[in-house]
C-alpha positions as a printed Julia matrix, in Angstrom:
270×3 Matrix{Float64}:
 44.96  111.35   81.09
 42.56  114.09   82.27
 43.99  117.49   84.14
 43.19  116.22   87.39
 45.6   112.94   87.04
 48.36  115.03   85.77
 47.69  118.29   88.55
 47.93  115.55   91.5
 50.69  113.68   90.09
 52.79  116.73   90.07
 51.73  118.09   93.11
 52.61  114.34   94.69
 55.99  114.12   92.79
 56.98  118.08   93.93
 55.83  117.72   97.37
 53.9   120.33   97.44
 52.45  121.43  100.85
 49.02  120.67  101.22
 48.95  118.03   98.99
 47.04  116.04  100.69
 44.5   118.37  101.74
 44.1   119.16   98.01
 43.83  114.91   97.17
 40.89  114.87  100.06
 39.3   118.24   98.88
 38.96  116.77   94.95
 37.6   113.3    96.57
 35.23  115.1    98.36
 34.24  117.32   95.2
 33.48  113.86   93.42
 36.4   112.89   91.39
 37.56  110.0    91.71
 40.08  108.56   94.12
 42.9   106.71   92.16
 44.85  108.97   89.37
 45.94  107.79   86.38
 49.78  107.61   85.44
 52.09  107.04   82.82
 54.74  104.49   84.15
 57.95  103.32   82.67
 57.18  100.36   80.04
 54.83  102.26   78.21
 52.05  101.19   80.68
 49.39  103.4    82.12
 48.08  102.49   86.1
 45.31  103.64   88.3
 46.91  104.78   91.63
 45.89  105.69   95.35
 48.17  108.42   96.5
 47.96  106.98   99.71
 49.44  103.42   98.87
 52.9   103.19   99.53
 54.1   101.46   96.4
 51.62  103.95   94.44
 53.48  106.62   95.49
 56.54  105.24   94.72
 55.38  104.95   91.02
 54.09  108.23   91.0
 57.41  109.75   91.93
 59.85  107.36   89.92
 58.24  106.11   87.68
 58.39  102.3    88.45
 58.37  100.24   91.75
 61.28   97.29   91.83
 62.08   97.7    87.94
 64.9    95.35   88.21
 62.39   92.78   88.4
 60.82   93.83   85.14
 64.32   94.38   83.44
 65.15   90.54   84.44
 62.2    89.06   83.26
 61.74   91.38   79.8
 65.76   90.07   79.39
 65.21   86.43   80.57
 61.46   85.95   78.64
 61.16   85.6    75.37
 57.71   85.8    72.97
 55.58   82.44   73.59
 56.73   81.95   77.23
 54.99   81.92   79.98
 55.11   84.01   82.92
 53.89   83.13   86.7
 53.47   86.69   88.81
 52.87   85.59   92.32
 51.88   88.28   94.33
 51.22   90.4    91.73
 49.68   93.06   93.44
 48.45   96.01   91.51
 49.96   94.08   88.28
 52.8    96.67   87.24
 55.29   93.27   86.77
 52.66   91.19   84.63
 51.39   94.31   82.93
 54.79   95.87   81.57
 55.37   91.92   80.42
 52.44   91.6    78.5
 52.6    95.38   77.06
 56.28   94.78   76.04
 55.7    90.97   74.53
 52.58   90.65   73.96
 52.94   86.7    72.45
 53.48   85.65   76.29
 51.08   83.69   78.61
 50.8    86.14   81.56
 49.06   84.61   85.03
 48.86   87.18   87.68
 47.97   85.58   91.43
 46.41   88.05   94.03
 44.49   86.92   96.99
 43.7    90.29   98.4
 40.64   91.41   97.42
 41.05   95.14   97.12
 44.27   94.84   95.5
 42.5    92.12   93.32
 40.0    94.9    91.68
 42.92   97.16   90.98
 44.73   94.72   88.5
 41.49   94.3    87.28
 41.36   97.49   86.47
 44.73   98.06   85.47
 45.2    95.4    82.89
 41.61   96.65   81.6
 43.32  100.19   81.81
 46.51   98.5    79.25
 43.72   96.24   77.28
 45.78   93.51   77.56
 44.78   89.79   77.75
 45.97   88.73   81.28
 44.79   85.77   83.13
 43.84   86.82   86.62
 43.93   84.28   89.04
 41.91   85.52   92.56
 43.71   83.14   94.74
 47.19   82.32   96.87
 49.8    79.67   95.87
 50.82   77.5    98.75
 51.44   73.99   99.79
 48.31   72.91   99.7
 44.77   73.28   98.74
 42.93   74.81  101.55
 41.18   77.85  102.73
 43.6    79.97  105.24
 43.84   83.71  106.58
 44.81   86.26  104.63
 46.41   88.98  107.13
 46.04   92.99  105.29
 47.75   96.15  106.09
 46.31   99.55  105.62
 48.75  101.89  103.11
 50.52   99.42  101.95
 49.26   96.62  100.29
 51.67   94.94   99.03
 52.71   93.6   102.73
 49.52   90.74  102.35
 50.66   87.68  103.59
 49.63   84.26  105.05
 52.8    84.3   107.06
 52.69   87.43  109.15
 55.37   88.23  111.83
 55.38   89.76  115.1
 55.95   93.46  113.7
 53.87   93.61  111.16
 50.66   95.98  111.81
 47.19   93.54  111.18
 44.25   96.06  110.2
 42.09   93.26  108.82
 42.01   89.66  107.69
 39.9    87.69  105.04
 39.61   84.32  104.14
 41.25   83.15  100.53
 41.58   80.05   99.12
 45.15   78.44   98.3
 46.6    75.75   95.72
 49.45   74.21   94.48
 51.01   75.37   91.77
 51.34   71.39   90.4
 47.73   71.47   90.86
 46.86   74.02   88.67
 49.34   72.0    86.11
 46.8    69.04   86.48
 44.54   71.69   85.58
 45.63   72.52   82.12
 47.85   76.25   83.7
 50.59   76.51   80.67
 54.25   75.72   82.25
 55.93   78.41   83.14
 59.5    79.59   81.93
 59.58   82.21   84.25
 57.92   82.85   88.4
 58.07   85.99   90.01
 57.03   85.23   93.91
 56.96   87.96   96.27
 54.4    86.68   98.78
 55.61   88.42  102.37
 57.11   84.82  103.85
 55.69   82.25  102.07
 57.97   81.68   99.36
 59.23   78.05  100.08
 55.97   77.2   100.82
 54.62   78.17   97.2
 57.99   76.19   96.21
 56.95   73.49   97.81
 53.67   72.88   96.01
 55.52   73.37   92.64
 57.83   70.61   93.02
 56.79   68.91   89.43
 56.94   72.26   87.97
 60.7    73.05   89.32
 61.45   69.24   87.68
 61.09   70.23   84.47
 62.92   71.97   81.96
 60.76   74.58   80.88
 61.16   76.49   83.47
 64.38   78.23   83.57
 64.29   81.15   86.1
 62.38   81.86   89.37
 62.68   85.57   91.22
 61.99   85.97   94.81
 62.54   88.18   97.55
 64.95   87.35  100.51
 66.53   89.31  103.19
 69.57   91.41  101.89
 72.99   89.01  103.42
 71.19   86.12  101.68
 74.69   85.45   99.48
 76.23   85.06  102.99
 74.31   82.1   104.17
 73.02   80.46  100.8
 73.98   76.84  102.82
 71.72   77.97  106.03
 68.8    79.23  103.72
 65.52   77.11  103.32
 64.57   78.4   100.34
 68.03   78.27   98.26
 68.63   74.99   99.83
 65.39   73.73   98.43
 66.03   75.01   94.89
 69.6    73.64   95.32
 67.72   69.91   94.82
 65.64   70.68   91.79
 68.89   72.32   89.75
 68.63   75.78   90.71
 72.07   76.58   92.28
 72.86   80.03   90.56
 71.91   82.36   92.84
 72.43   86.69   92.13
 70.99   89.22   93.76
 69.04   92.13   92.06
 70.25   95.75   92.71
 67.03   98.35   93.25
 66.85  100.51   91.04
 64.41  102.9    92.98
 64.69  104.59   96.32
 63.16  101.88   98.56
 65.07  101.01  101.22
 64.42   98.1   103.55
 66.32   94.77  104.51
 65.14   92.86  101.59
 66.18   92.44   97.77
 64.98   90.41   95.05
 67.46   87.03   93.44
 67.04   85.34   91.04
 67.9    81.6    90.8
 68.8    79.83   87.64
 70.29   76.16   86.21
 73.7    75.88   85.16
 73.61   76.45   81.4
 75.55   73.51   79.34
 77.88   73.54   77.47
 78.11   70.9    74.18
């Protein structure tokens, strides 16, 4: 990493006053605007200071490691891993880094965030298959709503709080779909899509009935335990087999009124 990565980094991570001016006065010199960093997982990442889940990783290290620990302790070399919503690809990239034998496919409609895992598994030269597209219900073209600073809040679903700055169009499939298509099974989905969760369920229902798959993380508000009987989405992975339901604790400092669960099968006993 050159001086300049490892000057802003520490500047970002000590708070140091003015460090913004300093990011905007380098930018304007003609370096360039993301910084590279050294995350947890032995993974390097291009950054933008300004991103709210880049900062995060700038200043611990890791955003929602709990998810990685799951699926580096669930996955095993061979499987295969879905990342929906994979954003800037820190999930899919610490997988492939760490077991390098397993089928990654990383799903990201936006299109900025789309050039960043790009760059970011290019970063890690790692083999990752990068799908530029949304899982949904159905095959169709449909809104994509953005939000300036933080990314990671794209969604097809957005709600009455949520601050638009821009839309784009993106194409959607099914996840069975892309089975018809020759897509390796996954053991493993990661889905944090911002609301549309049952929806990409929905369109995997062939996938969810068979037995390769064995775990599926997604995000859900925080009393989900409560009110697993009330819940859409747990109900719905209730029919295919999926009735073990535990909730993630975050490891980092983020604090909002949703956490990450995973669902699993019984296991059997013989």
């Amino acid at each position: 990493m050159a001086v300049y990565d490892t000057l802003l980094g520490y500047f970002i991570r000590r708070n140091i006053i003015g460090k913004n001016r300093i990011y905007n006065f380098m930018v304007r010199g003609g370096l360039r605007k993301l910084i590279i960093v050294q995350a947890k997982y032995g993974i390097k990442l291009y950054l933008n200071p300004h991103e709210y889940i880049d900062e995060f990783i700038i200043n611990e290290g890791f955003y929602e490691s709990e998810v990685t620990e799951e699926i580096l302790e669930v996955i095993k070399e061979g499987d295969c891993f879905w990342d929906i919503g994979a954003s800037i690809g820190i999930h899919s990239i610490a997988v492939k880094k760490n077991l390098p034998n397993t089928k990654v496919y990383s799903f990201e409609p936006n299109p900025k965030t789309l050039g960043l895992l790009y760059e970011n598994i290019k970063l890690n030269n790692l083999d990752i298959q990068v799908c530029g597209f949304a899982l949904f219900d159905k095959v169709s073209s449909m809104t994509l709503h953005l939000a300036d600073g933080n990314s990671g809040m794209s969604t097809l679903a957005p709600w009455q709080e949520m601050k638009v700055s821009s839309t784009t169009k993106c194409l959607t499939v099914t996840g069975d779909k892309l089975i018809s298509e020759g897509f390796t099974l996954p053991t493993l989905i990661k889905i944090d899509t911002e609301g549309t969760e049952l929806n990409i369920l929905r369109g995997c229902q062939s996938i969810l009935s068979t037995p390769v798959l064995k775990t599926i993380i997604f995000e859900g508000n925080n009393n989900l335990l409560e009110k697993l009987d009330k819940d859409e989405t747990t109900i719905f992975l209730k029919d295919f087999g999926f009735t073990q339901i535990k909730q993630l604790s975050r490891f980092e400092k983020t604090q909002h009124g949703l956490s990450n669960f995973v669902a699993t099968k019984p296991k059997l006993n013989f």
